[in-house]
Each structure stands twice: as structure tokens, then as C-alpha cells.
KOLMIRO-449034 format. One record per residue (C-alpha): x, y, z; residue in one letter. Coordinates in steps of 0.25 Angstrom, whole numbers, plus 5000, padded with zeros to 4 digits. Example, Ala and Ser with C-alpha at 12.3 -4.5 7.8 and 13.67 -1.06 7.14 Angstrom:
KOLMIRO-449034
504949825031A;505549965029S;
end
This chain:
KOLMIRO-449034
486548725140X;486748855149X;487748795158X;488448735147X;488448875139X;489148925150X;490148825153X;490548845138X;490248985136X;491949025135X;491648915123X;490548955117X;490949095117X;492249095111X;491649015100X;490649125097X;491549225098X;492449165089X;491449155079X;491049295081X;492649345080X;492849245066X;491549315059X;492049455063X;493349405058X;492849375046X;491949495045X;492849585046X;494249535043X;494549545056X;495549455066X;494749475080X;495349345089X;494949335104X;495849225114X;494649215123X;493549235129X;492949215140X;491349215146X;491349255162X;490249255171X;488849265164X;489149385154X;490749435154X;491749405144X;493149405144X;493849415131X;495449395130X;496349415117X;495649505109X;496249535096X;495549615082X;496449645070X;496049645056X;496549515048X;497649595043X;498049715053X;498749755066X;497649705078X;496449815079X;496249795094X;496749695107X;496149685120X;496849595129X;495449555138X;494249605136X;493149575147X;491349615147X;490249585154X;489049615149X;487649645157X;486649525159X;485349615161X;485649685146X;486049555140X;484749495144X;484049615136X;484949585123X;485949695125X;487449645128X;488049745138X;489249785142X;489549785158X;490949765161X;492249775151X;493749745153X;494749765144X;496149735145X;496949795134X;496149845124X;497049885113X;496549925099X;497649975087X;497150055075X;498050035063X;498050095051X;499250085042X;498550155028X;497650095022X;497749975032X;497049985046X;496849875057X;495349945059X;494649965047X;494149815045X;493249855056X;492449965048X;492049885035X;490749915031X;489749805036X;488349815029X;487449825044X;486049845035X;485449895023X;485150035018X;483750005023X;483949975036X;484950105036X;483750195033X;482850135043X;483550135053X;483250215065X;484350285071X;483650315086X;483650175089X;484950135083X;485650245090X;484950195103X;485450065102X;486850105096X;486950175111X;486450055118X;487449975112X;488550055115X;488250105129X;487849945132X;489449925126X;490050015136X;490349925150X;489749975162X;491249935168X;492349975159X;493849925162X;495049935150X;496249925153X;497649965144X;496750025131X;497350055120X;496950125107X;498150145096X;497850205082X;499250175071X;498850265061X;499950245051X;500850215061X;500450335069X;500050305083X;499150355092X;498850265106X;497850285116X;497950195129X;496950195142X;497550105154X;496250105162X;494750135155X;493650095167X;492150125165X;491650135181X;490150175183X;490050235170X;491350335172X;492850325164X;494150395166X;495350365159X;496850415153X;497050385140X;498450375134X;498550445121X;499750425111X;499950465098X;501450445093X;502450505104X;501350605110X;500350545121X;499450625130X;498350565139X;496750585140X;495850575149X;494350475146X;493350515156X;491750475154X;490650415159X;489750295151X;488250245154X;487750145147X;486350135154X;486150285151X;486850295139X;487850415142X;489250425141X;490150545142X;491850545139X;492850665143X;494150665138X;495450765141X;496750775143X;497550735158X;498250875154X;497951005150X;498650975136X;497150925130X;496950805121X;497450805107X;496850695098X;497850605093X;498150555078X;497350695071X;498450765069X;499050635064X;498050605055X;497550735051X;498450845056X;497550865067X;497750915081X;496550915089X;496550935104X;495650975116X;495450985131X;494150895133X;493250815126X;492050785132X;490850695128X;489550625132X;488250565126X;487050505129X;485750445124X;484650515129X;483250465124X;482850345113X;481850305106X;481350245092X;481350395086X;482650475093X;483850435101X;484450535108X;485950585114X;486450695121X;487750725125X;488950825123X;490350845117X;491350955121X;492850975119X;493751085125X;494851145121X;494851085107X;495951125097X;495851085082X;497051095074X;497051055059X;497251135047X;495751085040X;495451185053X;495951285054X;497451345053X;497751335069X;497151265080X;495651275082X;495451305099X;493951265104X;493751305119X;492551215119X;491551125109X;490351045114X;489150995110X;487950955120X;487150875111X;485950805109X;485950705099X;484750625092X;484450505083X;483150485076X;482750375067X;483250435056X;484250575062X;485250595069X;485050755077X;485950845085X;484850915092X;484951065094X;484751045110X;486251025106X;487151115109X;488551165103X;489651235110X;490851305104X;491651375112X;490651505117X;489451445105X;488451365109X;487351335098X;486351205097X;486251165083X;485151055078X;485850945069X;485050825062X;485450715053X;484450625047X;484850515040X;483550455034X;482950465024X;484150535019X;485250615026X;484750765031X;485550855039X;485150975047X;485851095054X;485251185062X;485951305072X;485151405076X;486051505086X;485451615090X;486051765094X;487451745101X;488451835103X;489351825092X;490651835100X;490251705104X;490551655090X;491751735086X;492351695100X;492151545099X;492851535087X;494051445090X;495451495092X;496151475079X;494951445068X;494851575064X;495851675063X;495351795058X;494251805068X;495251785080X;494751905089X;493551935085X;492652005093X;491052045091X;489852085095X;488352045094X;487651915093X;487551815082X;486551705076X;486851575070X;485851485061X;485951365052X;485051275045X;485651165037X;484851035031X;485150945019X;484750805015X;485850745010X;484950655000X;484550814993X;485650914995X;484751014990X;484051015001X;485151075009X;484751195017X;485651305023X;485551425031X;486451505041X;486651635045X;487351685057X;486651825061X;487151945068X;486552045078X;487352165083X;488452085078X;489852175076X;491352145076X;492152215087X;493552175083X;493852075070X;495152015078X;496251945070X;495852005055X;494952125050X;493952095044X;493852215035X;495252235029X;494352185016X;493952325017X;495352365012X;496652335006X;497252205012X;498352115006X;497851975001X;498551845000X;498151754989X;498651604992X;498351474985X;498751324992X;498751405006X;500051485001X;500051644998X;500151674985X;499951814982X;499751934990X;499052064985X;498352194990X;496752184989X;496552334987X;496652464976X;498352434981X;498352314973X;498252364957X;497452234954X;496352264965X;495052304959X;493852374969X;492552304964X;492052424952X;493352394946X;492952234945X;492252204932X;490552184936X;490652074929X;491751994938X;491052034950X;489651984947X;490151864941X;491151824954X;489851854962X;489151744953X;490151644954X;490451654968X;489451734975X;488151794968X;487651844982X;488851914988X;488252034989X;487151994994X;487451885006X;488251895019X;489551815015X;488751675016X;487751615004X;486951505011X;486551464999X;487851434994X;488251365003X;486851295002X;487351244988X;488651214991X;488251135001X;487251064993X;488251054981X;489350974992X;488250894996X;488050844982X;489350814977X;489750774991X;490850864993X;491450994993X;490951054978X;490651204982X;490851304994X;489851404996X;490751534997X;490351664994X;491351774991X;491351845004X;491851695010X;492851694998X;493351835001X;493751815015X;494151675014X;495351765004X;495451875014X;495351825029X;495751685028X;496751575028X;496951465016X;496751355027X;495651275021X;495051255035X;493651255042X;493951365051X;494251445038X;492951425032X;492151465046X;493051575047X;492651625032X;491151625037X;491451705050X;492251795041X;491451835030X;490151825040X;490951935047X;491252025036X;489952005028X;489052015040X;489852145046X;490052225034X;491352215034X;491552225021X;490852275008X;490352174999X;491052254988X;492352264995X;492252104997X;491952074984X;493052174979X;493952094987X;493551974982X;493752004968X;495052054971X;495651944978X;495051804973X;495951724963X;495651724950X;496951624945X;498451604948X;498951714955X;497751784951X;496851884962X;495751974959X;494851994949X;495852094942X;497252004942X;496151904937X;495652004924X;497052014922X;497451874923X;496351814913X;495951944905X;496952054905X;496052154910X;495552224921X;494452184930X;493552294928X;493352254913X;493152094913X;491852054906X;490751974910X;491251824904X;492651864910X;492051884924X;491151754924X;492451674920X;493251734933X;492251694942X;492151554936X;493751534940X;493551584953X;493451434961X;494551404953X;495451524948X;496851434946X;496051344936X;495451454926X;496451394914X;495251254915X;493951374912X;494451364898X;494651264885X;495951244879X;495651364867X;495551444879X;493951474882X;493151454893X;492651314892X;491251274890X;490951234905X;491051384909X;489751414899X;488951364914X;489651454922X;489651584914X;488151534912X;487751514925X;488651654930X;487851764919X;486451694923X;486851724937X;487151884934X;486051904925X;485051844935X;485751934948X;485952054938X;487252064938X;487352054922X;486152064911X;485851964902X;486752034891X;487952024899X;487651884901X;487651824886X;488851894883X;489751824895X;490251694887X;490751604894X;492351624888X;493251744890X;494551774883X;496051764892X;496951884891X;497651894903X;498851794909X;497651694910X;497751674894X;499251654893X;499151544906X;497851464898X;498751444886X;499851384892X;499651244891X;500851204900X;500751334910X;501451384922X;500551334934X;499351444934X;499951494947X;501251524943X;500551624933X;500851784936X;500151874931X;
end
């Protein structure tokens, strides 16, 4: 029987792996055809004419020859093991003409086990054998010959071509041919892979001192991303049935972000890295704080853990102790932050940061950060001055990113009101809806943020922001209209700045506030806006007239939908004016007589009244005063 199985085994295995490739086929509507096969020696096998495509679409991948020897000693022990691979040829074609692509028959959902077997299972040992499968995948002997990789992306093509990939004892070096359109470049693969040790480790750079700049992002989402080196490596250190564990690292020089969700110019890091160490329990997944970060002149360990049983639980924890602080202002990349281009300063710094939620109970979210100071002082504020608050300076209103009006915040501007001439009324009640502690925190309500974050959870999206009015106020003053993430880190490094330092009153921010923020189309300042609803003044508004001010402050072009078609407030803004007076009383901002006589309505006077009636109106913005 033995002898006859190998005299017939080119036979015998081409009809089993024709059967294999026609319940694949049908599996997954695929059109995966081989011309031959053939068995050499006792464990290699030389494959010719390889073809996959779906049943209907341009061919996913050909390889001309294809040849693998596995190693007997592992075979023998149940695990199949791959020792030498040829390929002549390789070529593999992502096509995707939208919605239609040549790839995505590959990714259909297969059900692999039930709910049950998902929350049992054990993650150390899976991730144990997940790595012994793929380190036994990779060849002790690697040889490809013409390798391509081409991506047609709506017609847009982008290539990349390796004429000679060899593994030899462990080590690769290789050119790769790099095409997008009529623009090619060339990169360099370096490494090293070990299967029995279970470590690998990949450079890649540029043959030139132009760096590596990532094709088909800036394509695909007006992109440009580019660096000098990207360096990489992993390795499994220990398993057992409770904990698997990695360590490794990943750094990049010279990296250069450009993209508009970013920041307004290119983003330049001098250097990233992280060493880490990396483990999987039965049940988590742990960045352990032996890891360590580096950012340019930074270097923290933060501890991160992920447990997925019985229900999804995220901690973050970074505790930094005292550092100098130019360390931080001077690892800012070049370009995120304009205003604090230059900055020097003095002193050390703290950083701490404790966040957990399970995901199954969003209440249970904790928060707490803080970043402290010791003999901490600004020597010189660079690009801006941060205390120009202190005085009059010309403001520019904009809306869609374009400017729109530009006026003198200070006694210049006839419409300016200094905080006693704004009604107590307005004041407490813009603190209530936007801010109730403003005077008592340092530009950050952890708590807020606490809520808001619980709040996004729940609804699973982006409900509510957690800003106070100092964050408002130099969001207005200091920054751009570029919705980006390097403005809203800059907003904190801001008003961390000015709050902390004393930079600015609380009373002179507040005044500022109250005399910028819009209040309708075209309308600024809490006296255009007295004006623009109620003919008067903004030292004589009353209490019900305050309250509905600071209700259209998150929407101030949309006031015309606060009230019903006779012209009153509607009845859904009972809540608000309820929730706003039981706020004052309880703080002591107003007694509880003041309260029962602010009814939710107030009566229109000004230009407001003359735009609600129009049942055909100009466009709110068109409206002048």
C-alpha cells in the first residue's frame, strides 16, 4: 500500500486538492484553478499555474511556480512546517471599481463558533498558538523572484515590485520598486526572522535622502505622510495557560504629517518610539508600564489594559513625575501649534492620568488628570502674547471658516460693556448654562468631561463636549477655525497657560467673553444681543430674559425654533428655565422669589421681532442690525 501511495501520489494528490479547490470555490464564490501539481522527494511540493479570481472579476493573484518543503521532524509532531519556498512570479491585483472589488469575496463573515465559546475562550493560549502558526509559516529558506503587488483603486494605480526577496540564516535585504501614477521612488526591506525563537524585526528607508512617502493617502484622503525610517521588531517571550507574553519596539524618524483633520501645515516629529511589553491573559490584553514612550525630548511609561470578559473594561494610567517643562513645550512638533512657536520656560512639571470604564455600565467611568507645576514661569510667550486679553485688541468673528465681521473688544467699541455694566442676571445665568464653576476651576472641569464622556458612550457618538468658558474664550481669541486635533490640544496648553499663570483675571475673561460670543446673525456681545431681541441695553435685562440668552448660546443662528408660531417660547423650554433657576437658587445666585417670577417666555422688541414674523425671510444672515 505504501509503495503503491507513492508511485500514485502526483494522482492522488491532485484529486484532493481538487476537491479542496471545488469546496473553496463554492464556499466562497471563488474561481481558484491550479495546472499542476507535483509531490517531490518525501515532503516538497511544486505547484504551477496558480490562478484566484472571484466568479466574476479581474484575477486577485498569479503566481507562475510555487514550490515548499516542509520539515519531517515537525510533521511527525502534528504541526506542518515550512522549510524551503520558491516563488516565481507572485503577482496579486487589488481592484476596486466602486462598489465592485476583486477582494472583498474573501472577507465574508464565516460563523467559526458560538457566543459561548467566544466568552471562554482563553486568549494566552490562543495568542501562543496564533504565533506558533505563523512563525512555523515563515520558511527557514526564502526565495521570490519578480514579486508584484498592484492596487487599482478606481483606476488609480499604485505598484510595488521586488525582483529578488531571499531569507538566508534568518537575514533579508531587499529594493523595492514603488510606483504610484508617473512618480516612483525606491525602498529598502531589511530584517531578520526566527522561527524557533520566535522574534522578527524589519527596517525600512529610503536608497536616498529624499525619505519614504506613503503612497495612495493622499489619493485617498488628501494625505501626505512621509519619514526617514521605520523601524520594527517583536518577540514572544514567555507562555503559559494564564499570560503570553511580547516585547519589542517601534520607532520612526523624521516623520511628517500633512492633512487638514491635523493641523493646518505639516506636522514634523524628529523621533517616536515605543519599547514595549505586551501581555495576554485569559481574558486581557496589557501594555505593561515597563513600556516605555518616546516623543521627541519625552519619555513616559504609561500602563494600558484591555479586558474583554466578562464585559469590555478599559483602563489608562500615566503617572510622570517632576520634568523640566521646556521638555514639553520643546517636543511640540513643528507646525501643530502656532501660537506657542517659541516659547520658552522655566521649572518642572507633573503629569497624571487615571481613566477606567466598563463599557457594559458607562457610569462607571472614572477620570482624573492634572498636570502640576513647581517653579514653573514663562520666560518669553514666542509667536502670540498671551495677555493682549488684558487690553483692547481687534476680534474677527468668522462662520464656515470665512471672516465675517471684525470689531474692537474694548471701551473704543460703543457696544463694549466692562462686566458691572452687564446685567447679574446674564451673567449668572451664562455661567449656569455653560460654566457654574468658572470661577472656581483652572480652565478644566474633570467632571464635565467625566459626563460628557459618559454621555458619547451611551448614545455611541459625539452628543456633548465638555468645554468650559475659558476653553471657549481662547478657542475665539487665539485660534484658528480649522477643525483639527492639533487645535484642540493647543486649546488646553493655552488656557492651562493663562489659568495656571494668572495671566488673566477671571473678570476680565469673562468680560471678554460676554462681549465677543455670538448671540444671532451678525450678532456679538451680550449688548448688540439686548439690542437685537430686546431694544435695550445690557445692564437692564431681566432674569427670564437672561435665561432665554443663554439657552441659544449652542445654537445662536437657530433662535427663530425657541418659539411657537404666536410667537412665545415653546413649551419644551419650561425644562430649561427649570432646571436653570433651581441651579441659582441652590449656588445663591438668586433667591427663591426671583426664581418664580422668571416664566419661561419673554416678549421680542428689537430686530429679532420683525425677522420671527416673516414667514418668507431674508436668510437670518443677511439681517443687519
Amino acid at each position: 500500500m505504501i509503495i503503491l501511495a507513492l508511485f500514485f501520489r502526483n494522482s492522488l494528490t491532485s484529486i484532493y486538492l481538487h476537491r479542496k479547490i471545488d469546496r473553496f470555490n463554492q464556499a466562497w464564490g471563488a474561481d481558484l484553478k491550479i495546472k499542476d501539481v507535483r509531490i517531490k522527494g518525501l515532503a516538497s511540493v511544486q505547484v504551477t499555474g496558480i490562478t484566484l479570481k472571484p466568479l466574476s472579476g479581474d484575477t486577485l493573484c498569479k503566481i507562475d511556480t510555487a514550490y515548499a518543503s516542509i520539515s519531517i521532524l515537525k510533521l511527525f509532531a502534528g504541526r506542518i512546517a515550512l522549510h524551503d519556498v520558491q516563488l516565481r512570479n507572485p503577482t496579486f491585483t487589488l481592484v476596486r471599481n466602486d462598489p465592485v472589488t476583486n477582494y472583498m469575496f474573501l472577507l465574508k463573515n464565516k460563523k467559526t463558533s458560538s457566543d459561548t465559546a467566544h466568552k471562554t475562550a482563553n486568549y494566552a493560549i490562543t495568542a501562543d498558538r496564533l504565533m506558533g502558526f505563523i512563525f512555523d509559516k515563515i520558511p527557514r529558506s526564502l526565495s521570490i523572484s519578480n514579486f508584484r503587488l498592484i492596487n487599482l483603486n478606481n483606476h488609480h494605480r499604485t505598484a510595488f515590485q521586488i525582483e529578488k526577496l531571499e531569507i538566508r540564516d534568518h537575514y533579508f535585504h531587499a529594493p523595492v520598486q514603488v510606483q504610484e501614477e508617473n512618480s516612483g521612488s525606491v525602498w529598502i526591506l531589511a530584517g531578520r526572522l526566527d522561527n524557533e525563537n520566535r522574534t522578527a524585526s524589519l527596517r525600512i528607508y529610503s536608497d536616498d535622502s529624499a525619505g519614504i512617502r506613503l503612497p495612495f493617502l493622499q489619493y485617498k484622503w488628501k494625505a501626505d505622510v512621509r519619514f526617514d525610517t521605520l523601524a520594527f521588531s517583536f518577540g514572544e517571550q514567555e507562555t503559559n495557560n494564564e499570560q503570553t507574553r511580547f516585547s519589542g519596539f517601534i520607532s520612526v524618524t523624521g516623520l511628517s504629517l500633512n492633512h487638514e483633520k491635523i493641523a493646518a501645515q505639516p506636522v514634523l516629529f524628529e523621533k517616536a518610539a515605543i519599547d514595549y511589553r505586551l501581555n495576554i491573559g485569559s481574558d486581557y490584553l496589557e501594555f505593561d508600564s515597563a513600556s516605555t514612550i518616546t516623543f521627541n525630548r519625552l519619555v513616559f511609561h504609561p500602563y494600558a489594559r484591555y479586558r474583554i470578559n466578562p464585559s469590555r473594561q478599559i483602563t489608562l494610567k500615566i503617572h510622570k513625575g517632576l520634568f523640566p517643562a521646556m521638555d514639553l513645550f520643546s517636543s511640540i512638533p513643528e507646525g501643530l501649534f502656532s501660537n506657542l512657536s517659541g516659547i520658552k520656560v522655566q521649572g518642572n512639571l507633573s503629569w497624571h492620568l487615571d481613566f477606567y470604564v466598563d463599557l457594559a455600565n458607562p457610569d462607571s467611568l472614572q477620570f482624573e488628570t492634572s498636570l502640576d507645576r513647581r517653579q514653573f514661569s514663562v520666560i518669553s510667550y514666542g509667536n502670540s502674547d498671551l495677555t493682549r486679553l488684558n487690553r483692547s485688541f481687534l476680534y474677527t468673528a468668522y462662520e464656515h471658516d470665512i471672516p465675517v465681521r471684525t470689531f474692537m473688544v474694548g471701551p473704543e467699541n460703543p457696544n463694549f460693556r466692562s462686566l458691572n455694566r452687564i446685567s447679574r442676571y446674564l451673567q449668572v445665568s451664562v455661567m449656569t448654562s455653560e460654566d457654574g464653576g468658572f470661577y472656581q476651576h483652572r480652565g478644566f472641569l474633570p467632571d464635565a468631561f467625566r459626563e460628557s464622556m459618559i454621555t458619547n458612550i451611551k448614545e455611541h457618538r459625539f452628543a456633548r463636549g465638555g468645554s468650559t468658558i475659558s476653553m471657549q474664550l481662547v478657542k475665539n481669541v487665539f485660534l484658528n477655525r480649522n477643525k483639527t486635533i492639533a487645535r484642540k490640544l493647543e486649546e488646553a496648553l493655552l488656557v492651562w497657560l493663562i489659568e495656571n499663570q494668572g495671566l488673566s483675571t477671571k473678570d476680565r475673561m469673562f468680560e471678554v467673553y460676554l462681549n465677543i460670543i455670538e448671540w444671532g446673525p451678525l450678532v456679538y456681545g451680550a449688548n448688540e444681543a439686548a439690542r437685537f431681541y430686546f431694544n435695550k441695553d445690557a445692564s437692564r435685562l431681566t432674569l427670564s430674559e437672561s435665561i432665554f440668552l443663554a439657552s441659544i448660546i449652542p445654537r445662536p443662528k437657530g433662535f427663530r425654533y425657541s418659539f411657537d408660531e404666536t410667537g412665545h417660547l415653546r413649551e419644551s423650554n419650561a425644562g430649561f428655565y427649570r432646571l436653570c433657576t433651581e441651579k441659582m437658587v441652590n449656588k445663591g445666585w438668586i433667591t427663591s422669589q426671583e426664581a418664580e417670577k422668571a416664566i419661561p417666555d419673554v416678549e421680542l422688541k428689537g430686530p429679532a421681532n420683525l425677522l420671527l414674523k416673516k414667514q418668507d425671510a431674508t436668510s437670518p444672515d443677511t439681517v443687519s442690525l
